[in-house]
N, C-alpha and C positions, 0 to 999 in steps of 0.2 A: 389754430383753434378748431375744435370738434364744434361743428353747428350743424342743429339741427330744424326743420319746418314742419311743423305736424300741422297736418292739415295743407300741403301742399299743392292739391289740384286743383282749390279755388280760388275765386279772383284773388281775394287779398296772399293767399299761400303762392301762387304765381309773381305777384308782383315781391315778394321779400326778397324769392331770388333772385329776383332783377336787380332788383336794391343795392342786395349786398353785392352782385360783382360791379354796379357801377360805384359805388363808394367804395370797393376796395378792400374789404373788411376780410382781416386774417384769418381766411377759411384755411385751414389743412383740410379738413375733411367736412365735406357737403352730405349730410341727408336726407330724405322727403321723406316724409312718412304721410300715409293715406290709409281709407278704408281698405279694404281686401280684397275689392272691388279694383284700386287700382295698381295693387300691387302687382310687381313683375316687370310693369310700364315700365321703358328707359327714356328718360328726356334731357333731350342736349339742355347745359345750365352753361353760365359764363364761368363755372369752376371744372369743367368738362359734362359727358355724359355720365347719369346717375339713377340707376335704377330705385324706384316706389318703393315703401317696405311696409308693410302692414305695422302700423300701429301698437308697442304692446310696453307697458311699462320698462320689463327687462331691457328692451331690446337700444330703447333712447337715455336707459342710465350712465351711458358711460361719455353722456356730450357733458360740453363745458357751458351751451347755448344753447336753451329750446325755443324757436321763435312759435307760439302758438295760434294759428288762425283757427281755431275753430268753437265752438259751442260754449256758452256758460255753463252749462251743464256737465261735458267735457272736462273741459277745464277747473271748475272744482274738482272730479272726482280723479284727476291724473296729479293737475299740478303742485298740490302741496307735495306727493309722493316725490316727484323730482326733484321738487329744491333740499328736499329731505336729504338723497340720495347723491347732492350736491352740486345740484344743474342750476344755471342761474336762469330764470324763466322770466321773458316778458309775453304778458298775456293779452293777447288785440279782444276779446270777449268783454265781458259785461261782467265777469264772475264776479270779481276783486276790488274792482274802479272804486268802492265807497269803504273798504274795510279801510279801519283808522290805522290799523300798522301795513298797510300796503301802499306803498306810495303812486302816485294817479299823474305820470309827467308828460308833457310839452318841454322837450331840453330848453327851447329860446324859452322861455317862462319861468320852470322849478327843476331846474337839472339837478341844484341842490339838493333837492326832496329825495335823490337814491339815494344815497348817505352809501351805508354798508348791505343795503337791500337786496335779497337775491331774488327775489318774487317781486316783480314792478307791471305795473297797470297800464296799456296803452288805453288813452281816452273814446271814447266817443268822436266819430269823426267828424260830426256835425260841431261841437265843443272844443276838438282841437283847432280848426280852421278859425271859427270864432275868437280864441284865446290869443293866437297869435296877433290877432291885430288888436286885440282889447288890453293886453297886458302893457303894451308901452305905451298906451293914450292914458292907464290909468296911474300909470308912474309919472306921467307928465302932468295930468290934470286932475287926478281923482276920479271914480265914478261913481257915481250916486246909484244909477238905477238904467239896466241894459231891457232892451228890448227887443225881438229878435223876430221875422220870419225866414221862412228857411225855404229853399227850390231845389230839393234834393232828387239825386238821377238814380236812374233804375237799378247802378250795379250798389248800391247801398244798399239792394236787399243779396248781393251777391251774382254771380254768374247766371242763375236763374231767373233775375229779373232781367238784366241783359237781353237774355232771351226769348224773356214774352216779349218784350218792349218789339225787338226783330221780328219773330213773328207774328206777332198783332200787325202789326202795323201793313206788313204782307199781305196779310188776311183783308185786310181792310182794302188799300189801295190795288191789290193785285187781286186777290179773287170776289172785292167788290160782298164783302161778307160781315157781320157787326163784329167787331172786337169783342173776345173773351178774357176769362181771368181766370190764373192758379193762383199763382205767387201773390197779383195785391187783392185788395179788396174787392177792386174793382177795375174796368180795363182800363190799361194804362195809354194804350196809343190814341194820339189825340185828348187827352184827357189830363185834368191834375185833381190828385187826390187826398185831400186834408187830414189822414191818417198812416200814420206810423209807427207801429207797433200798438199795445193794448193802450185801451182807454182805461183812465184812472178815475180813482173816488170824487176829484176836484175837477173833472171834463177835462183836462190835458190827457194826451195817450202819455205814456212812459219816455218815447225819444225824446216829448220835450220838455221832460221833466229833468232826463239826463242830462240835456242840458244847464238846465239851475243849478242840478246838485252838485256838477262835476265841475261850471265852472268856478262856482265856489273854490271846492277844495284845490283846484289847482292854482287859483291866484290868492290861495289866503284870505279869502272873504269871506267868512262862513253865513254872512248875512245880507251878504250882497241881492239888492230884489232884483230878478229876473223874470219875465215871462217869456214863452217862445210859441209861437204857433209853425208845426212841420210839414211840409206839402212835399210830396210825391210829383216829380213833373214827367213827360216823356224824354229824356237826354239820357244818353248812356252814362257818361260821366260826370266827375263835378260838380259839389254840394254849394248854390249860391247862396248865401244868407244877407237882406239886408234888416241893418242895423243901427238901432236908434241908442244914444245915450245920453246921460245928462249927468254932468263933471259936477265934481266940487268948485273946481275953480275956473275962472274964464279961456275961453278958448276961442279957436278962430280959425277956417279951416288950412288957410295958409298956417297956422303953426303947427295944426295936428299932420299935413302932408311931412312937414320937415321932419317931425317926430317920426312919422312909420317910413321915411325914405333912408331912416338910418337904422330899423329895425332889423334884427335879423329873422329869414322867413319872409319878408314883408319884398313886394313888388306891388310901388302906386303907379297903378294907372288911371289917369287920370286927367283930361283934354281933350273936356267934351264941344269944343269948338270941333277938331277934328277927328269925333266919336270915339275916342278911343276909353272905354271903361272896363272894365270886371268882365268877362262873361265863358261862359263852359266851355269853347270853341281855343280862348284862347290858353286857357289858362290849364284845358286838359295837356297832362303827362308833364307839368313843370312841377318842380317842387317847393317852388313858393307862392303863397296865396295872393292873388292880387287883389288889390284894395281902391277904389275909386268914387266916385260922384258922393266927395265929401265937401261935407255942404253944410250952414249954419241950418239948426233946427227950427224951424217958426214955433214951435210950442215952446221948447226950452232958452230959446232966445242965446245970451250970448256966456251960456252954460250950457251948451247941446249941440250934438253930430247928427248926421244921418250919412251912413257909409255903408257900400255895395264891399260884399267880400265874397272871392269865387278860389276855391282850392277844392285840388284834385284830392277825392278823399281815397282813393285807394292809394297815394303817397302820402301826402302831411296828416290824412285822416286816415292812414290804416299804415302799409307798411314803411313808408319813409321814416315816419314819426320813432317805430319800432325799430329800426336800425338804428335811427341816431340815439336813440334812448339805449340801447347795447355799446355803442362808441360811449358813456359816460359811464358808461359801470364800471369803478374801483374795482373790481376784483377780476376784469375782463382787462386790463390796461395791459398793453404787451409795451414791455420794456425798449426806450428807444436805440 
């Protein structure tokens, strides 16, 4: 299979190709495609050494696979032309996520929703981490109404937040100087910061808006009430979310662990006698999100969770998601 990365030499375009050669995924032939800037570049891949290619509609029509890490903006203005041209494209951007003929997947959730799709949406990666643990507590018990805060780490804004996060923090501790700020609003080392993306007309910024709307559309809720509030922390990796719900029907957190210990996606950790719960340290570079210090709710009584979820969003929230989401496309299935 001709596969192609556009958008290849950043965090999430790095990490696809890791993806695919550890899943295996029937590359014949491996692309990268980047700005112009890094063309030329040869970088060892686990499908061999493969030179950068600049960017250019011609040049990525003739793949069977475009994985896209890059820009909403981007991404409208490339990827209908591809699927046009008969590329099947999954898009990790924001372009697509809410058009009602694009379908918005988490395989363990709505792998159904590809159908015959050749343009398919990777979610939000604060919302896919989320979904996976909310979609089989709501098949178990119902849910009435999620609530969400979120402890999202620096590479969420990309390879350049990474970056400040390292050198702030340098700054700070080694040349004894106050932290600055490009990438967030404000400095990020030592510091967390209650904005993510634009503030909206209703004082949510927009990530946690994308939260509401996306989780909706991918559990089939279109009215499911959610609020979210998203906080910036200093970690490199690892979007924590905890999470508050209240079921239709009774629960208990002995039934909800059984439920997500059967989950696919799902690792409960969970045995807080001997600390063992959810957090970025552990749960960076695995590809299942772990779920822990679930626990009856005091507000919702014995209709209500409160649960820690910690997933690596540059896999289940960015490229893992997107690979497994290519392993169920109908029209990608190589014959056994």
């Amino acid at each position: 299979m001709r596969v192609g990365v556009i958008g290849a030499t950043g965090a999430v375009g790095r990490e696809l190709v890791e993806v695919l050669g550890r899943r295996r995924f029937p590359v014949t032939k491996l692309r990268l495609f980047a700005s112009g800037r890094s063309a030329g570049t040869r970088l060892p891949t686990p499908f061999g050494e493969v030179t950068i290619e600049e960017f250019t509609p011609e040049a990525a029509r003739d793949l069977d696979l475009a994985l896209l890490a890059v820009s909403g903006d981007f991404a409208k203005k490339y990827a209908p032309g591809l699927v046009a041209a008969g590329v099947t494209v999954v898009d990790n951007s924001s372009a697509f996520r809410l058009d009602d003929d694009v379908p918005l997947v988490v395989p363990e959730v709505n792998a159904a929703a590809i159908g015959d799709a050749r343009l398919i949406a990777n979610p939000n990666c604060t919302t896919a981490i989320a979904v996976v643990a909310l979609a089989p507590l709501h098949k178990a018990f119902g849910i009435k109404r999620v609530i969400v805060s979120t402890y999202q780490a620096t590479s969420g804004a990309g390879a350049e937040g990474m970056a400040e996060l390292e050198r702030e923090t340098r700054r700070v501790l080694v040349e004894g100087e106050k932290a600055r700020n490009e990438v967030f609003a404000h400095p990020i080392a030592f510091n967390v910061i209650p904005h993510i993306d634009a503030f909206q007309p209703n004082g949510y910024t927009k990530e946690e808006m994308k939260v509401v709307w996306e989780t909706r559309k991918i559990m089939g809720l279109p009215h499911l009430p959610v609020s979210c509030t998203a906080v910036r922390i200093p970690t490199m990796r690892v979007h924590a979310e905890a999470i508050t719900i209240e079921t239709e029907r009774p629960v208990t957190p002995e039934a909800a662990r059984e439920v997500l210990r059967a989950a696919p996606g799902v690792k409960v950790v969970d045995d807080v006698a001997n600390k063992l719960y959810p957090m970025p340290l552990t749960a960076t570079g695995q590809d299942d999100c772990e779920v822990g210090r679930i626990r009856q709710n005091l507000v919702f009584g014995d209709h209500g969770l409160d649960l820690f979820v910690c997933g690596d969003q540059l896999l289940k929230g960015a490229a893992l998601n997107a690979v497994q989401i290519a392993e169920r496309i109908p029209a990608l299935q190589v014959p056994a």
